[in-house]
GULUM-82232 format. One record per residue: residue in one letter; residue number from 1; y, z, x of N, C-alpha, C, CB in turn. Coordinates in steps of 0.001 Angstrom, whole numbers. Glycine has a CB too. Layout:
R  rest   nr       nY       nZ       nX      caY      caZ      caX       cY       cZ       cX      cbY      cbZ      cbX
R     A  NUM        Y        Z        X        Y        Z        X        Y        Z        X        Y        Z        X
...
//
This chain:
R  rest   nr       nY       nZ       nX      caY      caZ      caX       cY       cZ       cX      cbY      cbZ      cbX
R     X    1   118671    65684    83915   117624    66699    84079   117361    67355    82730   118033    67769    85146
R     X    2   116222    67572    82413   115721    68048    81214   114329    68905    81085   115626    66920    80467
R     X    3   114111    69652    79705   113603    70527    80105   113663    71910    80727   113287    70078    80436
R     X    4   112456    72651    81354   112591    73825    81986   114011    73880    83219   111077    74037    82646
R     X    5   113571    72799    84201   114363    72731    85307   115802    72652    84575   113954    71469    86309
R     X    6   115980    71845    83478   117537    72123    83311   118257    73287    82248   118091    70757    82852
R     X    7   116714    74229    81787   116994    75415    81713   117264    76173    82499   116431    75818    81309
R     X    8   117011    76150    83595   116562    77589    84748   117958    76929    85623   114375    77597    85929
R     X    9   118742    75736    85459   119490    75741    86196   120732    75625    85520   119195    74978    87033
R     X   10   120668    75874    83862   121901    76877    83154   122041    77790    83223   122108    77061    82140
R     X   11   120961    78431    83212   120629    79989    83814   121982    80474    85133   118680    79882    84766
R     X   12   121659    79418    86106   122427    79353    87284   123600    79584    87390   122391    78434    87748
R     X   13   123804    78162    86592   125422    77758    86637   126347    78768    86181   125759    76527    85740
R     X   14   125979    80053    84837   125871    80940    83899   126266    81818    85128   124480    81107    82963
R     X   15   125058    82404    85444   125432    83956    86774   125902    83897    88095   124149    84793    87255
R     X   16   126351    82621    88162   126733    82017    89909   127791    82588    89935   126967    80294    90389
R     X   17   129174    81796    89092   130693    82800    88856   130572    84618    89203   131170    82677    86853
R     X   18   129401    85210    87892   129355    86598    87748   129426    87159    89267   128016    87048    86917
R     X   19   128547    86368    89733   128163    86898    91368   129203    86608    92173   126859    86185    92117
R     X   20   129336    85442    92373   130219    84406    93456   132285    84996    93270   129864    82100    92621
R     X   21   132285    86137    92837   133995    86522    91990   133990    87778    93321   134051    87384    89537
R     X   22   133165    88264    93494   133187    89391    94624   133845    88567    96024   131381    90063    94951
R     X   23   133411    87478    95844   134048    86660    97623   135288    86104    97694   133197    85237    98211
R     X   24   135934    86642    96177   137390    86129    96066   138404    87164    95694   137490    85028    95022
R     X   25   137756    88453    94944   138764    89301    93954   139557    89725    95114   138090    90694    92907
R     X   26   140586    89919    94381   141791    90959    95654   141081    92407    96009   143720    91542    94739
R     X   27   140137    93035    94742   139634    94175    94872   138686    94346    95664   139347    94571    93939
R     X   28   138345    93415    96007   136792    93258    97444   137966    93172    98702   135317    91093    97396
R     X   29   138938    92608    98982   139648    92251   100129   140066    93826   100367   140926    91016    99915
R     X   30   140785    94818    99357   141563    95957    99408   140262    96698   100179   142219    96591    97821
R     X   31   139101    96690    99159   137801    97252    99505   137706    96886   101011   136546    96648    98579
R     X   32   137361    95858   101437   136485    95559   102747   138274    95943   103840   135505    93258   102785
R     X   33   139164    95918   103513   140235    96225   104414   140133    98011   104798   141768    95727   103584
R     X   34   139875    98756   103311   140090    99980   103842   138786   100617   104561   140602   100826   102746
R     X   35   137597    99573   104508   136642    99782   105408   136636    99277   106670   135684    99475   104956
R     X   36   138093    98563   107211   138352    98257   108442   138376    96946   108701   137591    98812   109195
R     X   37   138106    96351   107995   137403    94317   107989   139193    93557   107964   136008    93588   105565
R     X   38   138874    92797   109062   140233    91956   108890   140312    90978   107351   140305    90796   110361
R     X   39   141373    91009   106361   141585    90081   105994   141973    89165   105444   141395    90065   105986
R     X   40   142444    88937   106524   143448    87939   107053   142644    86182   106300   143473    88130   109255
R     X   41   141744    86207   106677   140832    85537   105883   139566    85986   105289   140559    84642   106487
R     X   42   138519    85549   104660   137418    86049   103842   136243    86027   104663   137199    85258   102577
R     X   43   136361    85395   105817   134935    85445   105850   134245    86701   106314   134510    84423   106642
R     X   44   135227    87564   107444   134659    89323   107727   134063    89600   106576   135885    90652   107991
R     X   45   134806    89906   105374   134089    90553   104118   132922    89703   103903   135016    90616   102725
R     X   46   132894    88604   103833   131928    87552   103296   130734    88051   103416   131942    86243   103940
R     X   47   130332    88023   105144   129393    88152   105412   128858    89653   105642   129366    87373   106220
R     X   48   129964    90087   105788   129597    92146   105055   128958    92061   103841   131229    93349   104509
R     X   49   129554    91392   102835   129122    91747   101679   127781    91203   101270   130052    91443   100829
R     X   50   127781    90266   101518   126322    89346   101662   124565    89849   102415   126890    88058   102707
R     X   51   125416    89747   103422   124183    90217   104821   124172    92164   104635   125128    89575   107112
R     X   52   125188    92670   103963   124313    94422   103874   123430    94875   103028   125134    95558   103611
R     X   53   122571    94128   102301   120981    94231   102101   120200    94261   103065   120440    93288   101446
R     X   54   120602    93186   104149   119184    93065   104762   119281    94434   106042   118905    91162   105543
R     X   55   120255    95198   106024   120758    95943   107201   121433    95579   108068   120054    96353   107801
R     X   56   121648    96566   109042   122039    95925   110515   121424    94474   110992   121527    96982   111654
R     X   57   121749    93265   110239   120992    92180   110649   121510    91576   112226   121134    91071   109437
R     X   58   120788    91261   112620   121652    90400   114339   121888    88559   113790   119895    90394   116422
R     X   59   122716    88520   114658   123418    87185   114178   121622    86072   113682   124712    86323   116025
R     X   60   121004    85890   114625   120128    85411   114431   119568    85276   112826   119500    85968   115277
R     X   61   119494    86594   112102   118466    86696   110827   119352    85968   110158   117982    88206   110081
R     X   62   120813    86342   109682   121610    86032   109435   121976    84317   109253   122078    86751   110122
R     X   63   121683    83992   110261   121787    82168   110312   120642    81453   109435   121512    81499   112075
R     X   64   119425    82503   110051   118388    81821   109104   118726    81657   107329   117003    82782   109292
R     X   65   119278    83013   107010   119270    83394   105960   119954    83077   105084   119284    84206   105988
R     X   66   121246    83015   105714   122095    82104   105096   122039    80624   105236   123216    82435   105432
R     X   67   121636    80015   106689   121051    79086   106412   122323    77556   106955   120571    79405   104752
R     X   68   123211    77637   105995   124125    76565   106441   125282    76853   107481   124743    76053   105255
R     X   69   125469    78266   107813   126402    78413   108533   126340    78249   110035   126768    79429   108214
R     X   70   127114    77238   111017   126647    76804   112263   126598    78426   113274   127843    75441   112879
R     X   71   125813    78224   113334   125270    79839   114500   127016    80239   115016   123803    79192   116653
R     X   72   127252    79307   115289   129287    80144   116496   129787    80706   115015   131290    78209   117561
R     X   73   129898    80350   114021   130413    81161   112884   129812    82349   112282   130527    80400   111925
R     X   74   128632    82533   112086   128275    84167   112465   128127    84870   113447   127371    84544   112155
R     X   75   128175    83684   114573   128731    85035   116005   129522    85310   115692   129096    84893   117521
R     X   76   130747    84823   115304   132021    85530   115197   131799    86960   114000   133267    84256   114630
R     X   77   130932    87348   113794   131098    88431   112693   129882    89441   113250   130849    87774   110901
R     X   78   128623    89174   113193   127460    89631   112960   126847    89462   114599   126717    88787   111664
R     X   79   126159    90695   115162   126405    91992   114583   127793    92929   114711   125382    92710   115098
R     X   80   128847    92252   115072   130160    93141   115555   130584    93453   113927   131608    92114   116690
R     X   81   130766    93221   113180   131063    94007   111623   130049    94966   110992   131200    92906   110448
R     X   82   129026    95318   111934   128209    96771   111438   129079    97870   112405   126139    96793   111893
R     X   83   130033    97556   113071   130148    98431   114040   131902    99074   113280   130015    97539   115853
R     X   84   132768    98362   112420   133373    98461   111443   133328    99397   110216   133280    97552   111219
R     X   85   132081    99410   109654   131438    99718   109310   129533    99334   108916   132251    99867   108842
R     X   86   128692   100571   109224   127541   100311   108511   126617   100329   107383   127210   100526   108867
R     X   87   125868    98913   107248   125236    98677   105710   125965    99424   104699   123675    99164   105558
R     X   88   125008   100929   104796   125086   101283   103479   126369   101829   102961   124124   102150   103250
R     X   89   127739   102175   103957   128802   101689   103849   129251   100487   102799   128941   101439   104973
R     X   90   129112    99374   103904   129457    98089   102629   128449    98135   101432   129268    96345   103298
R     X   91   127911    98910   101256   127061    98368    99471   127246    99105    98927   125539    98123    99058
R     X   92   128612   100217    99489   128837   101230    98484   130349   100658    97696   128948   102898    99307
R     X   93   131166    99850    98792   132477    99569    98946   131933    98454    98137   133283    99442   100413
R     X   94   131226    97946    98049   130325    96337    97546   130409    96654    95762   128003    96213    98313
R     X   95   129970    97803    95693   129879    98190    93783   130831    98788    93436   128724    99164    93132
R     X   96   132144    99348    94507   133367    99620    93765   134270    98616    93806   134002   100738    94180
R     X   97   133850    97192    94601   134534    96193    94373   134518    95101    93291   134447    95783    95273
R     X   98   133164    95593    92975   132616    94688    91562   133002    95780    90165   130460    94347    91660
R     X   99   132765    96909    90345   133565    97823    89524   134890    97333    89374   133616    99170    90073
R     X  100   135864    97474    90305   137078    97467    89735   137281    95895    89438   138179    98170    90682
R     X  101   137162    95116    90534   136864    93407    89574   136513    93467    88058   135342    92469    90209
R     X  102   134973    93334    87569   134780    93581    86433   136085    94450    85295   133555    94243    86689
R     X  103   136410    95697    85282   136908    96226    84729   138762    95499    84626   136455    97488    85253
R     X  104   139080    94823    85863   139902    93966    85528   139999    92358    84759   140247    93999    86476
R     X  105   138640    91933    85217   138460    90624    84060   138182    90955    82521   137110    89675    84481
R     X  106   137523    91937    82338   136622    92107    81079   137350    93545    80189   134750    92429    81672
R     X  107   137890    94501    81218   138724    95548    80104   137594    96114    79584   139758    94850    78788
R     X  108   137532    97163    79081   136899    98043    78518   135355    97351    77433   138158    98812    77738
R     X  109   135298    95792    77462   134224    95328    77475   132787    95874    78104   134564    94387    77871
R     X  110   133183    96557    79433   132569    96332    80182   131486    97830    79879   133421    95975    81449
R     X  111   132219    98191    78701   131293    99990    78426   130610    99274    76985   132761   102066    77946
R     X  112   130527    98561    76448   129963    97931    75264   128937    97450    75225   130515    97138    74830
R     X  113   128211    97356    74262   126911    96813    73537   126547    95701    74810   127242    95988    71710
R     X  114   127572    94944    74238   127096    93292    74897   126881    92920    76264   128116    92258    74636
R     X  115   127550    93881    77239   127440    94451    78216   126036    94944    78615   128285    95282    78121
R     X  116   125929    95411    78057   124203    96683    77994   123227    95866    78004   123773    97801    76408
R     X  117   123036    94726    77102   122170    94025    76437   122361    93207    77764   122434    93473    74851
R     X  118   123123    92496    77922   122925    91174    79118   122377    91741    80519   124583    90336    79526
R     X  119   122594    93158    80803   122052    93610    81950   120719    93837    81616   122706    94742    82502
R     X  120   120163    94695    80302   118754    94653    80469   118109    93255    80403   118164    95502    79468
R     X  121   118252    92448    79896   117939    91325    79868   117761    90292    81461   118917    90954    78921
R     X  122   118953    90555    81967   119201    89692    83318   118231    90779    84651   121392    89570    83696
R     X  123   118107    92440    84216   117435    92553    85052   116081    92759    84879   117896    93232    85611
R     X  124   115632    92730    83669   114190    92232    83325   113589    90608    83897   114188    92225    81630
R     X  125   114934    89260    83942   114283    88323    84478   114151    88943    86563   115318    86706    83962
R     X  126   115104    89626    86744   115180    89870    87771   114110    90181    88536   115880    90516    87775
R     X  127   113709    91167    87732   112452    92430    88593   111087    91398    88303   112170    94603    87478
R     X  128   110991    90562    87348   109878    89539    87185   109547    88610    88431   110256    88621    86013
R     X  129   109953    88604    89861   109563    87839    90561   108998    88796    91448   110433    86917    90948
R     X  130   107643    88775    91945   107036    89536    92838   107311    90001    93932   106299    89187    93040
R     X  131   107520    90881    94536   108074    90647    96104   106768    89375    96673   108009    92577    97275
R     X  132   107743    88983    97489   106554    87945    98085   106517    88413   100167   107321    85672    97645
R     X  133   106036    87664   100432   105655    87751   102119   106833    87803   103193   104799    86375   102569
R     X  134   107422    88586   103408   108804    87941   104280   108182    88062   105805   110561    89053   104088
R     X  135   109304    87437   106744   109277    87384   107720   109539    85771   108196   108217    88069   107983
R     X  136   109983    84749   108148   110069    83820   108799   110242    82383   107530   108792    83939   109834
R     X  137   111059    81287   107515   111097    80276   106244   109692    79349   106308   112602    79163   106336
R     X  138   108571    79573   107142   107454    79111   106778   106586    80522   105940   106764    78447   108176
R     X  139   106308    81039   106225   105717    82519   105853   105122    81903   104456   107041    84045   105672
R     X  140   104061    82560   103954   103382    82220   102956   103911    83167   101775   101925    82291   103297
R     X  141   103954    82430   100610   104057    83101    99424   103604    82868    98150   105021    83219    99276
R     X  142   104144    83657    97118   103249    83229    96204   104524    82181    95491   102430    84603    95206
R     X  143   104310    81285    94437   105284    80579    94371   106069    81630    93151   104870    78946    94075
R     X  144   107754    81134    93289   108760    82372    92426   108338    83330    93531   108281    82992    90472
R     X  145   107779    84185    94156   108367    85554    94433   109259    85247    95877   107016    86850    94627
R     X  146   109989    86504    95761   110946    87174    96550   110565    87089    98137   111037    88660    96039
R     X  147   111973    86846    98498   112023    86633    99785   112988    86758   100707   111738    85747    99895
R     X  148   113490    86944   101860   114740    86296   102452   115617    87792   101924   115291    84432   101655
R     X  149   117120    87283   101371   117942    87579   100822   117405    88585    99333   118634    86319   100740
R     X  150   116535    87570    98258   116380    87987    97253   115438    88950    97247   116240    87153    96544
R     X  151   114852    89290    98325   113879    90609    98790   115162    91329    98980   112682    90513   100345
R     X  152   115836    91488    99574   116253    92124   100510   117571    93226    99014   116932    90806   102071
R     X  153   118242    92447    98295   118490    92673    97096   118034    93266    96571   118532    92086    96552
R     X  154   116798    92869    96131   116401    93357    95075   115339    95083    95385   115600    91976    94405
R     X  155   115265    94926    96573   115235    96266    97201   115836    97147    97068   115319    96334    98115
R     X  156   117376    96949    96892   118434    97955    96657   118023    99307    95299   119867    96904    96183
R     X  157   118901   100326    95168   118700   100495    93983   119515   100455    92283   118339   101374    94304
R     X  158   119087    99993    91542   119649    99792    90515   121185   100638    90325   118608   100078    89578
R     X  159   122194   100100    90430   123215   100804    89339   122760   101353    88112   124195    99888    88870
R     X  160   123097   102440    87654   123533   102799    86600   124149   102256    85188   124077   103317    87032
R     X  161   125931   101901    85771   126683   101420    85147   125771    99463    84429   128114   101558    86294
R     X  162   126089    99447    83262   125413    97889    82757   126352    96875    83544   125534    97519    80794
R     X  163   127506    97173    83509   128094    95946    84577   127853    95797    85766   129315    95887    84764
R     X  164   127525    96954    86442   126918    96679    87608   125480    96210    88062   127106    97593    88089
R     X  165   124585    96838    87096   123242    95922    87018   123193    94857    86348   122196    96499    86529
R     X  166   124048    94154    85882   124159    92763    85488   124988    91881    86735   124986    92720    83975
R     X  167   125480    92584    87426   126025    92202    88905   125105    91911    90226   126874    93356    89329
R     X  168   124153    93190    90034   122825    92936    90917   122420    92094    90504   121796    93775    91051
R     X  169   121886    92008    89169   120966    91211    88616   120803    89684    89045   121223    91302    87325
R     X  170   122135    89825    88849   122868    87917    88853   123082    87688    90486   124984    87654    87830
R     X  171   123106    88705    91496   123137    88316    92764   121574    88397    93126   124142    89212    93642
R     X  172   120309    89344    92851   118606    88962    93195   118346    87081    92271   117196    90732    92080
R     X  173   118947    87078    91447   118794    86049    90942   119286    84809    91432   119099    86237    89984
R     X  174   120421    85129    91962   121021    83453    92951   120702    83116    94345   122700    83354    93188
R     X  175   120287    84853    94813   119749    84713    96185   118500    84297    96601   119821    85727    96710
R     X  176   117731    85054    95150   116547    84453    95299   116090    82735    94914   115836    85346    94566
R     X  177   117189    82423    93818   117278    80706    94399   117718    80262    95401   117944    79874    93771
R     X  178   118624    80837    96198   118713    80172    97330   118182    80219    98545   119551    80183    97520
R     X  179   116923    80948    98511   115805    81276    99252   114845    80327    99029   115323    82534    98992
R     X  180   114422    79983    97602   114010    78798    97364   114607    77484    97996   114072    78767    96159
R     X  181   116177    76999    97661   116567    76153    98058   116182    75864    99749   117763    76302    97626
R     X  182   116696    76547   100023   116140    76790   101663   114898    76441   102051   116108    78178   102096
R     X  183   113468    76381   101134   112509    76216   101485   112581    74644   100906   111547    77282   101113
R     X  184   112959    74283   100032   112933    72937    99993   113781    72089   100576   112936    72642    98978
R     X  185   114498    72090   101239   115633    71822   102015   114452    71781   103445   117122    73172   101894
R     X  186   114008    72288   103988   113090    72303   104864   111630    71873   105030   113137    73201   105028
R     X  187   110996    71468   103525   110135    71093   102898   110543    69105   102979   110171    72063   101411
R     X  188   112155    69097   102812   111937    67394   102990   112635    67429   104246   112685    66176   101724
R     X  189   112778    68414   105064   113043    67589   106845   114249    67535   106903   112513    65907   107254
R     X  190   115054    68564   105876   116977    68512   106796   116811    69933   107475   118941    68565   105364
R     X  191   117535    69574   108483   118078    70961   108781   119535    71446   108297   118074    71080   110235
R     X  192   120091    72834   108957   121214    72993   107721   122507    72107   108030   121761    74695   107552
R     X  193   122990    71628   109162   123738    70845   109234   123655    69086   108321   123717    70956   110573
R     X  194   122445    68660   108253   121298    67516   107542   121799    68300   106057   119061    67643   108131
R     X  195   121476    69084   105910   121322    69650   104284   122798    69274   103765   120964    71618   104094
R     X  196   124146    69892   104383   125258    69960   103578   125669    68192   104034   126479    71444   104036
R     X  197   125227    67488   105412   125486    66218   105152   125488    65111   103672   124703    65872   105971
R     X  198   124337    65276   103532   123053    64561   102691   123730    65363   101438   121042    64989   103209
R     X  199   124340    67023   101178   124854    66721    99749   126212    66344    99704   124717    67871    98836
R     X  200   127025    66449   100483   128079    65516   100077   128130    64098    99785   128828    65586   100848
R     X  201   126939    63727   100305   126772    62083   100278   126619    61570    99113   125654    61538   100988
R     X  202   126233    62759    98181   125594    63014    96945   127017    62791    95865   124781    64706    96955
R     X  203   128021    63332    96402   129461    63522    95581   128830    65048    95311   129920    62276    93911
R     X  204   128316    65989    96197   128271    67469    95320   129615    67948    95442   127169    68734    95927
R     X  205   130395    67849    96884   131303    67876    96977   132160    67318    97957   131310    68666    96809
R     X  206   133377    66996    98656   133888    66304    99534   133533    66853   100709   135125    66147    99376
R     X  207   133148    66231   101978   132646    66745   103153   133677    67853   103991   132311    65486   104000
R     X  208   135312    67736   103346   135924    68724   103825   135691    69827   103533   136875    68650   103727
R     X  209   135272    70007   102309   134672    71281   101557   133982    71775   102501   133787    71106   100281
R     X  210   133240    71005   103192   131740    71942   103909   132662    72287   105049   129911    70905   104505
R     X  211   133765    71876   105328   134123    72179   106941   133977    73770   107545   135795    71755   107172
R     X  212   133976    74777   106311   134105    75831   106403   132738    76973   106898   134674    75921   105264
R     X  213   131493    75361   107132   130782    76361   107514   130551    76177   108923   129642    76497   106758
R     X  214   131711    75465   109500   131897    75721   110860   131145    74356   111706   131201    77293   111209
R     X  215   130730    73896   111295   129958    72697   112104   130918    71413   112271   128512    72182   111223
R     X  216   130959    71294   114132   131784    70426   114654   131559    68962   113817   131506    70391   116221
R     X  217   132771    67910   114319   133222    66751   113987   131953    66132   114374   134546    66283   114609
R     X  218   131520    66327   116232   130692    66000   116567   129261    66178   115890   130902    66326   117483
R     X  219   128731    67649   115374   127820    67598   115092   127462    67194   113626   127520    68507   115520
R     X  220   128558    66935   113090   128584    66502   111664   127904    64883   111597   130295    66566   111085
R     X  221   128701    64399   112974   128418    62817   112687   127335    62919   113202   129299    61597   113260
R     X  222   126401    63509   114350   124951    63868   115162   124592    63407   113888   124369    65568   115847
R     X  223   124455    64045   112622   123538    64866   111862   123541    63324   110648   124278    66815   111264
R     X  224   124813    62799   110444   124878    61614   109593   124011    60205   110179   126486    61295   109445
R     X  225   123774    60035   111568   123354    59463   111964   122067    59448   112335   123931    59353   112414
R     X  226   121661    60878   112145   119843    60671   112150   119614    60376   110837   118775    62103   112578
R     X  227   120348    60767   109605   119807    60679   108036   119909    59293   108108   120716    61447   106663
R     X  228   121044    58108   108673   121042    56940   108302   119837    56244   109296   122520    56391   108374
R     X  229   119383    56703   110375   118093    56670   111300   117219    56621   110329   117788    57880   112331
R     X  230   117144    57242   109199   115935    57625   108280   115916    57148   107022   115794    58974   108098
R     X  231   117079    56315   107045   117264    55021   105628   118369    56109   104484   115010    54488   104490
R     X  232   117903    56781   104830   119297    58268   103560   120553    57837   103386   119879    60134   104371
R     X  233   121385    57764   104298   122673    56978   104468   123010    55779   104513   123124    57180   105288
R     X  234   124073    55255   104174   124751    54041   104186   125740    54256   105126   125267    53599   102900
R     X  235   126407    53321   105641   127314    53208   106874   128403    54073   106651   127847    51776   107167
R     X  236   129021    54128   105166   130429    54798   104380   129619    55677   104448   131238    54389   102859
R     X  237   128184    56330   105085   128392    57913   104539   127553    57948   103059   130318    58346   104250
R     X  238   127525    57175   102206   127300    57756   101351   125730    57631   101019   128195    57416   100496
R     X  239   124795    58285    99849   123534    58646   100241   123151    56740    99846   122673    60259    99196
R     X  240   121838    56615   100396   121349    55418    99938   120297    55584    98452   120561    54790   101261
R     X  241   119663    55199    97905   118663    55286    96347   117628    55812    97223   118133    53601    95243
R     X  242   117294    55843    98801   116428    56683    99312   116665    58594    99403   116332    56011   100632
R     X  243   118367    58249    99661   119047    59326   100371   119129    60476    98558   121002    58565   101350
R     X  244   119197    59925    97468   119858    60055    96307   118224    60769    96327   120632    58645    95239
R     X  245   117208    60026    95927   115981    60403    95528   115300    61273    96213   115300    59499    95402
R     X  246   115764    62010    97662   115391    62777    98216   115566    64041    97741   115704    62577    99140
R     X  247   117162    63951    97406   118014    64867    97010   117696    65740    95753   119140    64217    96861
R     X  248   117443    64912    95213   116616    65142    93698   115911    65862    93735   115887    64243    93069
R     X  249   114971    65475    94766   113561    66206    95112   114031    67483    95434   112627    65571    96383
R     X  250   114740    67925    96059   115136    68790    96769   115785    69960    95413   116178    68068    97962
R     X  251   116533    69058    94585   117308    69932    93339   115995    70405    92795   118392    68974    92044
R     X  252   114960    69840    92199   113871    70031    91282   112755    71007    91945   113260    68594    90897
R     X  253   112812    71076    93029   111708    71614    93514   112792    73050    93839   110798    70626    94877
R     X  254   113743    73219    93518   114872    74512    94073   114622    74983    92483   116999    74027    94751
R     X  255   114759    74320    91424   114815    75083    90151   113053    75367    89974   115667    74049    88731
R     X  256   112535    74921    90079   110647    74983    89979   110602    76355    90924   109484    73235    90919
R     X  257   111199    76851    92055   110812    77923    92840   111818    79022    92261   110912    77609    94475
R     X  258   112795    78693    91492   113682    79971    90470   113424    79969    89024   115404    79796    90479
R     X  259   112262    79373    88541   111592    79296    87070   111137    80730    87084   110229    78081    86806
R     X  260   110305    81453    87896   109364    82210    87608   110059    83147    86417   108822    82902    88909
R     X  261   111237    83774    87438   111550    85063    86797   111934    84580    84827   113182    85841    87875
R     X  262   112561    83474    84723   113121    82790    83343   111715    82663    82688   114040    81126    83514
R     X  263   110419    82351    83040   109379    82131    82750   109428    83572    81861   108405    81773    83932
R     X  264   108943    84308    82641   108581    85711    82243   109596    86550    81145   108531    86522    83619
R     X  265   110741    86260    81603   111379    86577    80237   111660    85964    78722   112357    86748    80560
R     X  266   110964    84480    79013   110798    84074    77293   111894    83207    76963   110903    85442    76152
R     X  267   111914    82483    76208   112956    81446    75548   113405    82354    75054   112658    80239    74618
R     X  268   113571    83290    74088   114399    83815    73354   114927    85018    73927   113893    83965    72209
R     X  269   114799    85265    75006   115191    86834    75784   116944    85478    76948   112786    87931    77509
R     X  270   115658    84695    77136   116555    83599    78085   117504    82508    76937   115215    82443    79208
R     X  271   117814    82762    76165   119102    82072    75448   119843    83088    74600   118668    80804    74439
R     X  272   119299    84516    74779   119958    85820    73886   120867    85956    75342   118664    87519    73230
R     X  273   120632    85914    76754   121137    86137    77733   122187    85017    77920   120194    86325    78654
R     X  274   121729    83646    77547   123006    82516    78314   124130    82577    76988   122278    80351    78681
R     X  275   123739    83529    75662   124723    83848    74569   125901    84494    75244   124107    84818    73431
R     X  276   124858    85960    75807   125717    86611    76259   127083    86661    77394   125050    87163    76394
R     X  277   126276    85596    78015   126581    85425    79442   128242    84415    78870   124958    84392    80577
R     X  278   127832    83990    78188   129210    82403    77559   130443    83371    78005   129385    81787    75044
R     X  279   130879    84281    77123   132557    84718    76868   133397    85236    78675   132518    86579    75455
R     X  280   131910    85796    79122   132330    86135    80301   132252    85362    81639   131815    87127    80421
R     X  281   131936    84269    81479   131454    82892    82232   132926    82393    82066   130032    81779    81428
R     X  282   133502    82305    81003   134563    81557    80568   136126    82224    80996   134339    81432    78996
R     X  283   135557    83432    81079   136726    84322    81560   136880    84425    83317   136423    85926    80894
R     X  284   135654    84668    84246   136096    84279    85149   136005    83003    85847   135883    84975    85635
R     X  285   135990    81622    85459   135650    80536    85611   137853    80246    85172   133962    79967    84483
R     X  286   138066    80856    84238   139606    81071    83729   140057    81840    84686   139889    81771    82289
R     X  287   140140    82600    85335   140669    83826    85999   141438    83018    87512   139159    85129    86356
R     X  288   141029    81847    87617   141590    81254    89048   141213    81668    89952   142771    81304    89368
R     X  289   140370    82679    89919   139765    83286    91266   139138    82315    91963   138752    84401    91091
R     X  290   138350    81573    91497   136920    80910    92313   137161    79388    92546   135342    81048    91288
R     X  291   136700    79138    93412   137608    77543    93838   137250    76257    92996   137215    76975    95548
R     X  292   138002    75625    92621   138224    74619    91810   136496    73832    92262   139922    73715    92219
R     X  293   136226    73582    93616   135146    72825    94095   134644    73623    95371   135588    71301    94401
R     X  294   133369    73685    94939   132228    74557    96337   131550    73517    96919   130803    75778    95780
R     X  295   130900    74656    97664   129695    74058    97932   128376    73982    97525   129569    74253    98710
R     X  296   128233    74489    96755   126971    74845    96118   127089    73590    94725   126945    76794    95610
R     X  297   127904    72652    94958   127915    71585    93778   127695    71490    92074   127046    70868    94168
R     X  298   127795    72891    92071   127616    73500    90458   129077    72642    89617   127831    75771    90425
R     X  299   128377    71728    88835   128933    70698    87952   128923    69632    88407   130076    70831    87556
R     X  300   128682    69198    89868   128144    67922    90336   126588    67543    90386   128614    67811    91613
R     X  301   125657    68029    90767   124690    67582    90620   123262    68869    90014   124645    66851    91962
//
């Protein structure tokens, strides 16, 4: 990949960690525990921390929104974890968990120049995508603006602190690609069980990886067997040069709908930022927090 698209999706790879460290630090678990959240495992917080932009969401918005998770796995949370605590609760517990995170990876970095600079920067590409039309994953928009999740974000209001608006920043920015993704993902005819099939097939990552978003043995193979119905698959599962070239489509048309905001901030605003972004990319990518292999296939495809 080359070009814009494999600019806008260094961009990515760059603020995914920044963001994606809140669903692992011990300081989000302490956080979402003394707000009542079992955990015992991550996903209570998960989807606290995630889904309290959009409000009191009901399991329903929630599935849409997130998208890959099989509906019985946000029943189990949503709406019974507003009742734990509500929204604006978790998005308060949400920025003292990225507070004390941050201030433990980065140390007194985090009151400095370089600090300052990467937040105005990351939330200048930020605020550059329009709000766009919400209400439903057909809904009309303009192409790049806001939607879904990355509406719902970027609604919030700004931190103060530069580490923390470089925290927003980098979460309106991944959500709002993955609001995109979502529309192209639906644009070539998977649904979300179809979607995480079709990328493992890919090598994004091993299909056990995905087990976690809850979708049966049964409906896993349902879902492998309509893609190979449709020439995508090979018998082993793996994608066919139909299944591969779909996929593609699907990557390119996900970075083309998260260009806008990188557009608007300029080649040189957008590589003064992936400067900045390096030392601290490297530190929690080092930190062991974040899992060796996702789902989101960042370094596979």
């Amino acid at each position: 990949m080359t070009g814009e698209p494999a600019r806008v999706r260094q961009m990515w790879h760059l603020l995914e960690p920044l963001h994606a460290v809140l669903y692992y630090a011990p300081a989000a678990f302490e956080e979402a525990a003394a707000l009542g959240y079992d955990t015992e495992e991550r996903w209570a917080s998960y989807f606290a921390w995630r889904a309290a932009p959009l409000g009191a969401a009901g399991a329903d918005e929630v599935v849409r929104t997130f998208h890959s998770f099989a509906p019985r796995v946000v029943d189990g949370h949503v709406p019974a974890g507003w009742a734990v605590a509500d929204p604006d609760a978790v998005l308060a517990a949400r920025l003292r968990a990225v507070d004390r995170t941050y201030r433990e990876l980065f140390g007194d970095r985090v009151e400095g120049a370089g600090f300052a600079e990467a937040a105005a920067l990351a939330r200048r590409a930020a605020e550059a995508a329009a709000p766009g039309v919400s209400g439903g994953l057909g809904a009309a928009k303009a192409p790049g603006a806001l939607s879904g999740l990355g509406a719902a974000n970027s609604a919030l209001p700004w931190p103060d602190a530069p580490h923390l608006a470089l925290w927003q920043a980098a979460t309106v920015l991944r959500e709002h690609r993955g609001d995109g993704h979502i529309a192209a993902l639906t644009g070539a005819g998977l649904d979300p069980v179809e979607a995480l099939v079709s990328f493992a097939a890919v090598g994004a990552a091993a299909p056990e990886v995905f087990a976690s978003r809850g979708w049966s043995a049964e409906e896993w193979g349902a879902a492998r067997r309509r893609l190979q119905e449709r020439g995508l698959l090979a018998a082993d599962g793996t994608a066919t040069d139909a299944g591969r070239e779909l996929r593609a489509k699907v990557e390119l048309r996900t970075d083309e709908e998260a260009a806008a905001p990188w557009r608007a901030l300029g080649a040189t605003g957008r590589e003064r930022l992936a400067e900045l972004l390096g030392e601290p990319w490297l530190e929690v990518i080092g930190s062991g927090l974040l899992p060796s292999e996702n789902t989101l296939g960042i370094g596979k495809v």
